[in-house]
DRENPA-3360 file (N, C-alpha, C; in nm, 2 decimals, always signed):
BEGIN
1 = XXXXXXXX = +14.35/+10.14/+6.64/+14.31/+10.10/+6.77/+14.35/+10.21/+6.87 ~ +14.25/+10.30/+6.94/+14.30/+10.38/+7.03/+14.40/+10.33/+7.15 ~ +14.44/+10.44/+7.16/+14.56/+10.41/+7.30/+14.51/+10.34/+7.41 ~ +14.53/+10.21/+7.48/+14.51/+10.18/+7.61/+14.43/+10.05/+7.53 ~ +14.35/+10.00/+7.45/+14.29/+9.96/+7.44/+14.31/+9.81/+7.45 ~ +14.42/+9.78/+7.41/+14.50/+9.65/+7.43/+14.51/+9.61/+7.61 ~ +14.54/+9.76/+7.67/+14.60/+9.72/+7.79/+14.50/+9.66/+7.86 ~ +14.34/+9.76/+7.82/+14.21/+9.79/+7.92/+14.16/+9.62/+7.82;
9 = XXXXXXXX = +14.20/+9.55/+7.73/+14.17/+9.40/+7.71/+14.23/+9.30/+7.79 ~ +14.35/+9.30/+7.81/+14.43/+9.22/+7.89/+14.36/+9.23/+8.03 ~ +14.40/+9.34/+8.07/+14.32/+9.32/+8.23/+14.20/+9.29/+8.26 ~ +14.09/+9.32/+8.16/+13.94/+9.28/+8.17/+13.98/+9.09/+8.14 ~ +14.04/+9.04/+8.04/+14.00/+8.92/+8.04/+13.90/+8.87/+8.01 ~ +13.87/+8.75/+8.02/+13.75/+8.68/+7.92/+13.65/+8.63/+8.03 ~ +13.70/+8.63/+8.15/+13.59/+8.66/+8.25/+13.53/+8.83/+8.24 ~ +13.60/+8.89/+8.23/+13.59/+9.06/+8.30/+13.51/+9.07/+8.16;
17 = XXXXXXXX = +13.53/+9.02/+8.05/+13.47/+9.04/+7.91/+13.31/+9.00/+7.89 ~ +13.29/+8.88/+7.98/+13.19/+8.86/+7.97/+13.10/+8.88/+8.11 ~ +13.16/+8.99/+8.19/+13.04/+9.02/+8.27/+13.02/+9.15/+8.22 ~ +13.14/+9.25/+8.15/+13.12/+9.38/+8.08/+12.98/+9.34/+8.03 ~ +13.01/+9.19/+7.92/+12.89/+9.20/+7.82/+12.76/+9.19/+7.91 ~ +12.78/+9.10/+8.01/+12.68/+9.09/+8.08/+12.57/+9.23/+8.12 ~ +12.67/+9.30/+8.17/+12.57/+9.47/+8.24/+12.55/+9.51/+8.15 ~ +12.62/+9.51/+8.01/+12.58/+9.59/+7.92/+12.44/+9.55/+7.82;
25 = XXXXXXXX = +12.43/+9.43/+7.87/+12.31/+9.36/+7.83/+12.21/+9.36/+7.93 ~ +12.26/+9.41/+8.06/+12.12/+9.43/+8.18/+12.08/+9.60/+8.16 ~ +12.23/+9.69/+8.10/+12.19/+9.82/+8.09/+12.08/+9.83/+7.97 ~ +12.11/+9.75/+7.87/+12.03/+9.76/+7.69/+11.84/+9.74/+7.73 ~ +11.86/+9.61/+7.84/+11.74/+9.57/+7.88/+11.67/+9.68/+7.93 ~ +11.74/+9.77/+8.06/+11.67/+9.88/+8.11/+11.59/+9.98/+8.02 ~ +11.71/+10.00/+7.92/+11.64/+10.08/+7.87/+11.54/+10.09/+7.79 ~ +11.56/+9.98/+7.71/+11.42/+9.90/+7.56/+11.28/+9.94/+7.72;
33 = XXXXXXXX = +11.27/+9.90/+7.82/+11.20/+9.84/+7.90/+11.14/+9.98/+7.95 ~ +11.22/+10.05/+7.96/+11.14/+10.23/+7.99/+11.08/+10.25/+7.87 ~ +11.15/+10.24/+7.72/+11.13/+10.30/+7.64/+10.98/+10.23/+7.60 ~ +11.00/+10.14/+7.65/+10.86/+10.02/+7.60/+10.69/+10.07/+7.67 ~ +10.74/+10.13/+7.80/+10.65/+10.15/+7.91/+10.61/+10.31/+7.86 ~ +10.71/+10.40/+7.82/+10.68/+10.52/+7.79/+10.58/+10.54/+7.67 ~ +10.55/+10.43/+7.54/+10.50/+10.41/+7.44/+10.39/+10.37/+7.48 ~ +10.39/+10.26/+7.63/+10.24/+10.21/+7.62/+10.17/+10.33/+7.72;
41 = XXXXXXXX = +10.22/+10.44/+7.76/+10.20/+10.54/+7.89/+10.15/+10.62/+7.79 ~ +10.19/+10.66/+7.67/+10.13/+10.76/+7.57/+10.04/+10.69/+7.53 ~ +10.02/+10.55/+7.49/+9.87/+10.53/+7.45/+9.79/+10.57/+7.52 ~ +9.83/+10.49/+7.63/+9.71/+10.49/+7.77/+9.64/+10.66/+7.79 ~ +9.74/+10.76/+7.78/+9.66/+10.86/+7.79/+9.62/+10.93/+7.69 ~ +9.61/+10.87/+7.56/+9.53/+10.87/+7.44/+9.38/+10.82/+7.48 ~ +9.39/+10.72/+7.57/+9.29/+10.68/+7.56/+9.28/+10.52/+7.53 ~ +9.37/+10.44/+7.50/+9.41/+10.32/+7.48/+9.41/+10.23/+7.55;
49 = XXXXXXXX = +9.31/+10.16/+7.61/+9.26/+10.05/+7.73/+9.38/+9.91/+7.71 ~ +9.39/+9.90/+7.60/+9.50/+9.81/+7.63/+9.66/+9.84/+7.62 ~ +9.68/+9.91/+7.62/+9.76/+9.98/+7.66/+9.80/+9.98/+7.82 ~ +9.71/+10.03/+7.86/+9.70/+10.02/+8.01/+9.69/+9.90/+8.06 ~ +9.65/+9.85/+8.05/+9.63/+9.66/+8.07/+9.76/+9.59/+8.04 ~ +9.83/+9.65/+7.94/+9.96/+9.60/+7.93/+10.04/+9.61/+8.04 ~ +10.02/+9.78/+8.09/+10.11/+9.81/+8.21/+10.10/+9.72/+8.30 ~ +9.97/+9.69/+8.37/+9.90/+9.63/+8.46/+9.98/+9.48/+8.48;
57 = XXXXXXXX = +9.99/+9.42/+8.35/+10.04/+9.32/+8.37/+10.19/+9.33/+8.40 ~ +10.25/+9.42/+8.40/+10.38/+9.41/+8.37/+10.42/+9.41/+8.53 ~ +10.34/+9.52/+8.62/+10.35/+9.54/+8.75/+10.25/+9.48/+8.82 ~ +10.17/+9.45/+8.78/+10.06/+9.37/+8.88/+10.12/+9.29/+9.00 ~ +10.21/+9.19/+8.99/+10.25/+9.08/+9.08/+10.33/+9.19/+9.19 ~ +10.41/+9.30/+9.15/+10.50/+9.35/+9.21/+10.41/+9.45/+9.28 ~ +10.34/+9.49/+9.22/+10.24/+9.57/+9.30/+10.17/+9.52/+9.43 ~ +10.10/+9.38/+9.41/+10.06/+9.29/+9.52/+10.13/+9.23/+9.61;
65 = XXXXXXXX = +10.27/+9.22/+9.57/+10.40/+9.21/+9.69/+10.41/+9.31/+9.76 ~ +10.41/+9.37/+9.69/+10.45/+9.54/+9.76/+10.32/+9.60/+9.90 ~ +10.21/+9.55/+9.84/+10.12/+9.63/+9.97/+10.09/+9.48/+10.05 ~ +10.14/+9.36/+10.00/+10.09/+9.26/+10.14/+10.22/+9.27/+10.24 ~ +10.37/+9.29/+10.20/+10.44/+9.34/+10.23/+10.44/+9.44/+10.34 ~ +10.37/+9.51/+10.30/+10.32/+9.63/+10.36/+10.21/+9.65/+10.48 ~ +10.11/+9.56/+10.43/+9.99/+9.57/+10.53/+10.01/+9.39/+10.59 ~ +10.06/+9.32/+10.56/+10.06/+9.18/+10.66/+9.93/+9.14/+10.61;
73 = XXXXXXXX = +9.83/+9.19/+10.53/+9.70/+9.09/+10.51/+9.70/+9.09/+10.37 ~ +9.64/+8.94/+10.34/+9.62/+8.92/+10.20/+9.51/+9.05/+10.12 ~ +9.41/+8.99/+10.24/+9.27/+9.13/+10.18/+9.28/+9.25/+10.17 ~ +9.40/+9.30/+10.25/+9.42/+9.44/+10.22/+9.50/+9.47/+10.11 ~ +9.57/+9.39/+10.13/+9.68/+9.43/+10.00/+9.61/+9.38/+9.86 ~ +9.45/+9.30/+9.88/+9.39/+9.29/+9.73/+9.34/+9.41/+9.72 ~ +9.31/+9.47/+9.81/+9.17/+9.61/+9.82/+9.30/+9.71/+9.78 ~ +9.40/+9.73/+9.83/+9.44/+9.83/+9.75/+9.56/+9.85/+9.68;
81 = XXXXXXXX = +9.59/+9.67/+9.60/+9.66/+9.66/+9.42/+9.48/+9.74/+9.39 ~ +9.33/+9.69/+9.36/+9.28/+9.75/+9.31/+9.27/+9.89/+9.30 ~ +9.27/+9.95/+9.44/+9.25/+10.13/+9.46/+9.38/+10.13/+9.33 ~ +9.50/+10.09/+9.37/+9.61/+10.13/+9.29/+9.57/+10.16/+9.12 ~ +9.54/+10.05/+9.11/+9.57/+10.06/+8.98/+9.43/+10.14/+8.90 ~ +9.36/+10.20/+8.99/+9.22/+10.26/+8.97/+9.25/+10.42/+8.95 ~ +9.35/+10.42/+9.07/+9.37/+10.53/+9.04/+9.47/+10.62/+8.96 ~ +9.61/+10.47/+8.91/+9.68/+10.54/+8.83/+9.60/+10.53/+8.69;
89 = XXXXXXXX = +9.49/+10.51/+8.65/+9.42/+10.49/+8.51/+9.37/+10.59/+8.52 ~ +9.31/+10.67/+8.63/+9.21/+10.81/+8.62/+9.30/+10.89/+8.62 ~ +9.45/+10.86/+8.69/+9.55/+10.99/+8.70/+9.70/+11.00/+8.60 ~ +9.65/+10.89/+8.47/+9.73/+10.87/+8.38/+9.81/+10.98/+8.28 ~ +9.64/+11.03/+8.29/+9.67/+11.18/+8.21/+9.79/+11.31/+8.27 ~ +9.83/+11.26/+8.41/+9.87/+11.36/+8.50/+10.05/+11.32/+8.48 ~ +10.07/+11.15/+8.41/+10.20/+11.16/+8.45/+10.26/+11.26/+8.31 ~ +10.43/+11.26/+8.39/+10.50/+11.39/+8.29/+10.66/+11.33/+8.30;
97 = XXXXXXXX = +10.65/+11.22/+8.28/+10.78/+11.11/+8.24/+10.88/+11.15/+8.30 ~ +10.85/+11.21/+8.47/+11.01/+11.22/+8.54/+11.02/+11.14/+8.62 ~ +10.97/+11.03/+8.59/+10.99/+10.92/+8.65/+10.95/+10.80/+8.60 ~ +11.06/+10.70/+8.66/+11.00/+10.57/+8.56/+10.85/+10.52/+8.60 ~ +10.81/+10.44/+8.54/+10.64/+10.43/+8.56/+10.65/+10.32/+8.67 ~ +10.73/+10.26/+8.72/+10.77/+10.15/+8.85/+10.76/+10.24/+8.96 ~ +10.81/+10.37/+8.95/+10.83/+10.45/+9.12/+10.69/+10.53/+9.13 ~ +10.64/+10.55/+8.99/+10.50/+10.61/+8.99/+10.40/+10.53/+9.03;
105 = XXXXXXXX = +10.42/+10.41/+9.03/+10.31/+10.31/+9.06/+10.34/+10.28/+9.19 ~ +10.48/+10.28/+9.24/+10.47/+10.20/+9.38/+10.47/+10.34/+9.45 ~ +10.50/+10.46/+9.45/+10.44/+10.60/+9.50/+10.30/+10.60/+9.55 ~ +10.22/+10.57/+9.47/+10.09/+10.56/+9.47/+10.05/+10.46/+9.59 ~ +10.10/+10.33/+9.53/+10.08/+10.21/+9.64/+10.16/+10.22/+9.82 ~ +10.27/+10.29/+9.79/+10.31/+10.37/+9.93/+10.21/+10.45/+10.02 ~ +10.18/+10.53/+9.91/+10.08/+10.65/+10.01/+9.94/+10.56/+10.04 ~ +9.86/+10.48/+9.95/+9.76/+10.41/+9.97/+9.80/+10.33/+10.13;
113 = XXXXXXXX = +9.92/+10.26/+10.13/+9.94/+10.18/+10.25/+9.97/+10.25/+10.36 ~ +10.06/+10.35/+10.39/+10.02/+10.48/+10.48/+9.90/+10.56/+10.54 ~ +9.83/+10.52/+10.44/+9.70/+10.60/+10.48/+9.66/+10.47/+10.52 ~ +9.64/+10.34/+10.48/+9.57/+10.26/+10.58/+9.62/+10.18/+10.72 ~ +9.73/+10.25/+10.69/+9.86/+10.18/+10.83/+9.79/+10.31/+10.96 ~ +9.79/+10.42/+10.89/+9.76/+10.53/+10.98/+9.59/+10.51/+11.07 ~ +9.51/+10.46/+10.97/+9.40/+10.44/+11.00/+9.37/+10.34/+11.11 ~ +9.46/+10.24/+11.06/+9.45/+10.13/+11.16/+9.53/+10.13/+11.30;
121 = XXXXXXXX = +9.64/+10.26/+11.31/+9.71/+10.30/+11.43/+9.60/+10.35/+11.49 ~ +9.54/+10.44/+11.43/+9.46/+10.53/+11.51/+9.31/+10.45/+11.58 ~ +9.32/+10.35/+11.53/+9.18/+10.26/+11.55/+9.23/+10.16/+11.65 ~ +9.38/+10.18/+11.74/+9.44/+10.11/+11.78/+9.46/+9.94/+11.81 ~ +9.42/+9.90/+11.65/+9.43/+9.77/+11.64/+9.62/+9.71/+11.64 ~ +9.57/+9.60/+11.67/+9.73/+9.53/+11.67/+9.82/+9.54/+11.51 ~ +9.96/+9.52/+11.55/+9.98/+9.54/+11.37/+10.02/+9.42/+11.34 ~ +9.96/+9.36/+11.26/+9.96/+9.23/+11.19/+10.12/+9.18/+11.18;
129 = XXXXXXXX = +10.14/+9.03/+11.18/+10.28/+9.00/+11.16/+10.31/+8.98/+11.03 ~ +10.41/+9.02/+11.03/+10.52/+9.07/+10.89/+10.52/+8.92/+10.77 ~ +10.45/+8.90/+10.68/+10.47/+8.80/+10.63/+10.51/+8.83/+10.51 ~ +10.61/+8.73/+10.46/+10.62/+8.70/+10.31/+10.52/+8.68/+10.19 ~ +10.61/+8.67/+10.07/+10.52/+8.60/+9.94/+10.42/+8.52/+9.97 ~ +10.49/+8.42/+10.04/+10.43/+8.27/+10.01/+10.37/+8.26/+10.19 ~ +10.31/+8.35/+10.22/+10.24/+8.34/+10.31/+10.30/+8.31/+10.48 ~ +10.44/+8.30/+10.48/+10.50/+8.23/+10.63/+10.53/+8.38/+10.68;
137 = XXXXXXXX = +10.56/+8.40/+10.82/+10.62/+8.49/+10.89/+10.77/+8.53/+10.86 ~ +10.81/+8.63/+10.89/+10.94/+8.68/+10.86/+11.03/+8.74/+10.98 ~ +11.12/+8.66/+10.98/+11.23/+8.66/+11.10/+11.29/+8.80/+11.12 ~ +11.26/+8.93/+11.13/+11.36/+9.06/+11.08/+11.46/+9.03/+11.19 ~ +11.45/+8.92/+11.26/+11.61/+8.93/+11.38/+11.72/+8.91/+11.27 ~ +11.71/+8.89/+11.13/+11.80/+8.84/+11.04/+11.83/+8.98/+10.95 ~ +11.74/+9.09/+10.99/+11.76/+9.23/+10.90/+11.85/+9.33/+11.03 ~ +11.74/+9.26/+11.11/+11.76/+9.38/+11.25/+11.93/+9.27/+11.36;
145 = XXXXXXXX = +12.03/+9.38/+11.37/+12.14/+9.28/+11.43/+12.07/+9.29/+11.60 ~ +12.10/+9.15/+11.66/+12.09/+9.05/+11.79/+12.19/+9.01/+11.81 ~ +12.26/+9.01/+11.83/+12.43/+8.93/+11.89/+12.34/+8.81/+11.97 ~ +12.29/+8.80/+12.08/+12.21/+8.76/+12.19/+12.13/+8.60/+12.11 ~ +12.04/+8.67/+12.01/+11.98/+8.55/+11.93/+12.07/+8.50/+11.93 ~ +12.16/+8.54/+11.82/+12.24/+8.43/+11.70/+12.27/+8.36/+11.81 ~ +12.35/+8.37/+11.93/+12.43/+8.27/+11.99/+12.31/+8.22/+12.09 ~ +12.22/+8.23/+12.07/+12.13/+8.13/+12.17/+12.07/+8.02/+12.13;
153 = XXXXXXXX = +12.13/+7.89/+12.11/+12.11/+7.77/+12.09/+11.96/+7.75/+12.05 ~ +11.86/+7.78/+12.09/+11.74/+7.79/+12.18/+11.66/+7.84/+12.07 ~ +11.70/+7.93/+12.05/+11.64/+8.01/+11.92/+11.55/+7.95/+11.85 ~ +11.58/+7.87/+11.78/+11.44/+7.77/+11.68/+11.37/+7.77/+11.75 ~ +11.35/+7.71/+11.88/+11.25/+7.66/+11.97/+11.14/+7.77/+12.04 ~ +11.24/+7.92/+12.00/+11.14/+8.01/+12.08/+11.10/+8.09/+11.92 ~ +11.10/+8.04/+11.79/+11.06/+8.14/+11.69/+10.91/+8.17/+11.71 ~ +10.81/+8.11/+11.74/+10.67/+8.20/+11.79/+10.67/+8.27/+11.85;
161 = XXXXXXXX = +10.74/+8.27/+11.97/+10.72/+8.37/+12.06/+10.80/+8.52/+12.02 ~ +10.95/+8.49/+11.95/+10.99/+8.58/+11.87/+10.89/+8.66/+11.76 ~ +10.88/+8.60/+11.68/+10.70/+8.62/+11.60/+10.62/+8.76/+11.67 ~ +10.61/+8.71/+11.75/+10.47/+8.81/+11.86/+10.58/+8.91/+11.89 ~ +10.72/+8.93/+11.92/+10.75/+9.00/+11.97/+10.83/+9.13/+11.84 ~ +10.88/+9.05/+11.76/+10.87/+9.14/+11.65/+10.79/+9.20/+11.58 ~ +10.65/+9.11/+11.57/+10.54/+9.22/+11.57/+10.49/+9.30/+11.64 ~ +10.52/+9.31/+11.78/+10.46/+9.39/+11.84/+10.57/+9.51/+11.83;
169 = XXXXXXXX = +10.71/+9.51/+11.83/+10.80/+9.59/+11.78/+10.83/+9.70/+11.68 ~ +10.74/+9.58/+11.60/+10.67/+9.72/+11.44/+10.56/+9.77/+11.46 ~ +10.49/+9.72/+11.55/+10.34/+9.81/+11.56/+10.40/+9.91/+11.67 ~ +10.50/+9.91/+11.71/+10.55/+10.05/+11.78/+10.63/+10.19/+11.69 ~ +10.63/+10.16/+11.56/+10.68/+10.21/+11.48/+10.59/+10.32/+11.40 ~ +10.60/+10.42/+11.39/+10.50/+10.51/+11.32/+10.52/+10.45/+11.14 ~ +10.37/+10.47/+11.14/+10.34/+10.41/+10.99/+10.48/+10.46/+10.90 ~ +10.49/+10.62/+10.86/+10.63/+10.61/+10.77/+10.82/+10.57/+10.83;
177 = XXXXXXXX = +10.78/+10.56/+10.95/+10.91/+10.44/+11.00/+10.88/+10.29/+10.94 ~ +10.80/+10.27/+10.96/+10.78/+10.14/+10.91/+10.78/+10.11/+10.71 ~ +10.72/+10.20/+10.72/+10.74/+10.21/+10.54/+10.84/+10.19/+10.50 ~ +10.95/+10.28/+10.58/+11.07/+10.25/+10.50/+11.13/+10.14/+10.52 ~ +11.11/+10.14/+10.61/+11.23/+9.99/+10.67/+11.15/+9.94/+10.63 ~ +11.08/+9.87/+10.56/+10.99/+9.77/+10.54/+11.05/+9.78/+10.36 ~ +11.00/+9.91/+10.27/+11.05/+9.93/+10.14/+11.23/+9.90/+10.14 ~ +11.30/+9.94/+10.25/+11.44/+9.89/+10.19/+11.49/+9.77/+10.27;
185 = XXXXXXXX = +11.46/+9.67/+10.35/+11.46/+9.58/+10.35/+11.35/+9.44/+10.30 ~ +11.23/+9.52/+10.26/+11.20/+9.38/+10.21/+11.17/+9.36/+10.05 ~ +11.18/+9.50/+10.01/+11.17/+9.56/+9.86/+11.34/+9.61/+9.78 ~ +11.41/+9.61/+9.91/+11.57/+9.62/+9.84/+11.58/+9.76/+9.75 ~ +11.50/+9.85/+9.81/+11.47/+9.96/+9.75/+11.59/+10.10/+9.75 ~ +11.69/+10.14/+9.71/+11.75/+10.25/+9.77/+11.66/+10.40/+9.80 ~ +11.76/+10.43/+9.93/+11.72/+10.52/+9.99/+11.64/+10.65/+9.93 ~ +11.69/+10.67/+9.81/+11.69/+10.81/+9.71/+11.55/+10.72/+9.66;
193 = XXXXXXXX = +11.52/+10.65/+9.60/+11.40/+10.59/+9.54/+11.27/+10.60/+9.65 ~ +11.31/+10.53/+9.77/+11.22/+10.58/+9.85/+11.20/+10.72/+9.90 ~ +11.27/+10.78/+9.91/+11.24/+10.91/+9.94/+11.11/+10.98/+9.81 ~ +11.17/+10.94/+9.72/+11.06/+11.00/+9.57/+10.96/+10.95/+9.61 ~ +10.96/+10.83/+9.64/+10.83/+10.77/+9.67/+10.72/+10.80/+9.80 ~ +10.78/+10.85/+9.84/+10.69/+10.95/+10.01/+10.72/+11.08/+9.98 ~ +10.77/+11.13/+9.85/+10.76/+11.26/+9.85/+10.87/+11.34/+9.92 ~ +10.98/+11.27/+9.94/+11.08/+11.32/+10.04/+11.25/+11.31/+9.99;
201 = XXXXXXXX = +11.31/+11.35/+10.11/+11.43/+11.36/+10.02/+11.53/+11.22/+10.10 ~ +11.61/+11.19/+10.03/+11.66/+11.08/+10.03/+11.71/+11.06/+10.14 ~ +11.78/+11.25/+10.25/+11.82/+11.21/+10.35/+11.77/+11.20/+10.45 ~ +11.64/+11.26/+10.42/+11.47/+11.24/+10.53/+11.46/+11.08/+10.56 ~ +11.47/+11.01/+10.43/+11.46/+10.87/+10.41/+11.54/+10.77/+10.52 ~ +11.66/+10.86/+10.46/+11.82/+10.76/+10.58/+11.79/+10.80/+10.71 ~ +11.73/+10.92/+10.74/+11.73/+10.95/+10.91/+11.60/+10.93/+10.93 ~ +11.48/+10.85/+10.83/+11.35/+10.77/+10.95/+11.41/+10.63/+10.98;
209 = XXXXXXXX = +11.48/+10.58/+10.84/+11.54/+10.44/+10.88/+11.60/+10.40/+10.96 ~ +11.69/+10.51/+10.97/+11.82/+10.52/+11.12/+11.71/+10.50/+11.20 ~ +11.61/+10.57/+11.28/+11.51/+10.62/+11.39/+11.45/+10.43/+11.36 ~ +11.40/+10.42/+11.29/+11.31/+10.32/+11.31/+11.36/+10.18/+11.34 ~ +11.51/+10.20/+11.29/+11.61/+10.04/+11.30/+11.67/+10.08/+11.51 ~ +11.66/+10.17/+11.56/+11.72/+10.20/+11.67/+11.62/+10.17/+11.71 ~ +11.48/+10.21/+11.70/+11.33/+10.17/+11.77/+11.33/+9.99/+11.81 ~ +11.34/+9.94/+11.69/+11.33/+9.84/+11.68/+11.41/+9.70/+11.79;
217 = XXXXXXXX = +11.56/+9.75/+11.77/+11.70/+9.72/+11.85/+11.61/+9.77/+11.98 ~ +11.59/+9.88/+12.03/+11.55/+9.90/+12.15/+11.43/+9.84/+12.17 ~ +11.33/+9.78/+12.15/+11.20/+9.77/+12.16/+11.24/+9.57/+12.18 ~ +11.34/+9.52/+12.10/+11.33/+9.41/+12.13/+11.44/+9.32/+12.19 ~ +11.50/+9.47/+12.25/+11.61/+9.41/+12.38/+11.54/+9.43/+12.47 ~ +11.42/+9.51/+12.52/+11.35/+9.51/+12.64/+11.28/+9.38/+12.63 ~ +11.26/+9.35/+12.51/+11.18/+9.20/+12.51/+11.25/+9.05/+12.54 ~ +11.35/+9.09/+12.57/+11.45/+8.97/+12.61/+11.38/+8.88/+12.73;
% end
């Protein structure tokens, strides 16, 4: 038995033992799960239609979180899970495995949502309110700190009007301010992932989020 080995048992314990086993079974999972995606990614650019269909399913749901998330409408975010996944099938041939096929796909679905966030800035339409999965509005006074809310009794009673006012908060936000803050609070994304994912560097990423969480704080203390 190597040296320490007794000691590094005793202090881990039979809790500490079974959450070791635990990660070590979330790390075993990661990896079977690249190595799985890498196999169906060489079919696919063999030419293997189901192959590709396998991917599809595997990210499809996450894909359709990801741009309604993004765009606040159900239709948009159906129009482009489709561009998406249209266009990682014509540009399959192009990937080169430095990257897992999850940041390649939501890459794709980032820039798609950017270009239509940009479009609809420029067409100076309102920016749609922030909704969830399951269709309801989303409180960001619970991402974004308010001292002011929390302690105002009152609060429940004014959540529509809050509503309108947090959306109008993010439609002050330039499309890649909003991307981010939107990918790491409502996708739980770290910084360094999104940055890959707009083509950027991770500390580009921290200093739009800084910018766009200060916009925000400012934009909805004047709305007090």
């Amino acid at each position: 038995m190597p040296a320490g080995t007794g000691v590094l048992r005793g202090t881990v314990g039979a809790k500490g033992q079974k959450t070791l086993s635990h990660l070590a079974g979330v790390m075993v999972s990661q990896v079977l799960g690249r190595v799985h995606d890498s196999d169906l990614i060489r079919a696919a650019q063999r030419g293997d239609r189901v192959a590709f269909e396998s991917l599809v399913r595997q990210y499809d749901q996450a894909v359709l979180r990801l741009a309604l998330h993004l765009t606040g409408s159900e239709a948009d975010a159906q129009d482009i899970y489709q561009e998406a996944f249209l266009k990682a099938y014509r540009h399959i041939g192009n990937f080169r495995f430095e990257c897992s096929f999850y940041t390649w796909i939501y890459r794709i679905v980032t820039n798609l949502c950017l270009d239509h966030l940009r479009k609809r800035q420029t067409r100076k339409e309102d920016a749609p309110v922030a909704i969830d999965s399951s269709g309801q509005e989303i409180d960001l006074l619970d991402r974004v700190s308010d001292d002011r809310a929390l302690a105002n009794p009152e609060r429940d009673l004014m959540a529509r009007e809050l509503g309108k006012k947090i959306s109008l908060a993010l439609g002050r936000l330039t499309p890649r301010e909003r991307m981010v803050f939107e990918l790491k609070h409502y996708q739980g994304l770290r910084l360094r992932t999104i940055g890959e994912m707009l083509n950027t560097t991770e500390e580009t990423a921290k200093n739009t989020l800084f910018r766009a969480t200060q916009k925000l704080r400012s934009s909805l203390a004047k709305m007090r």
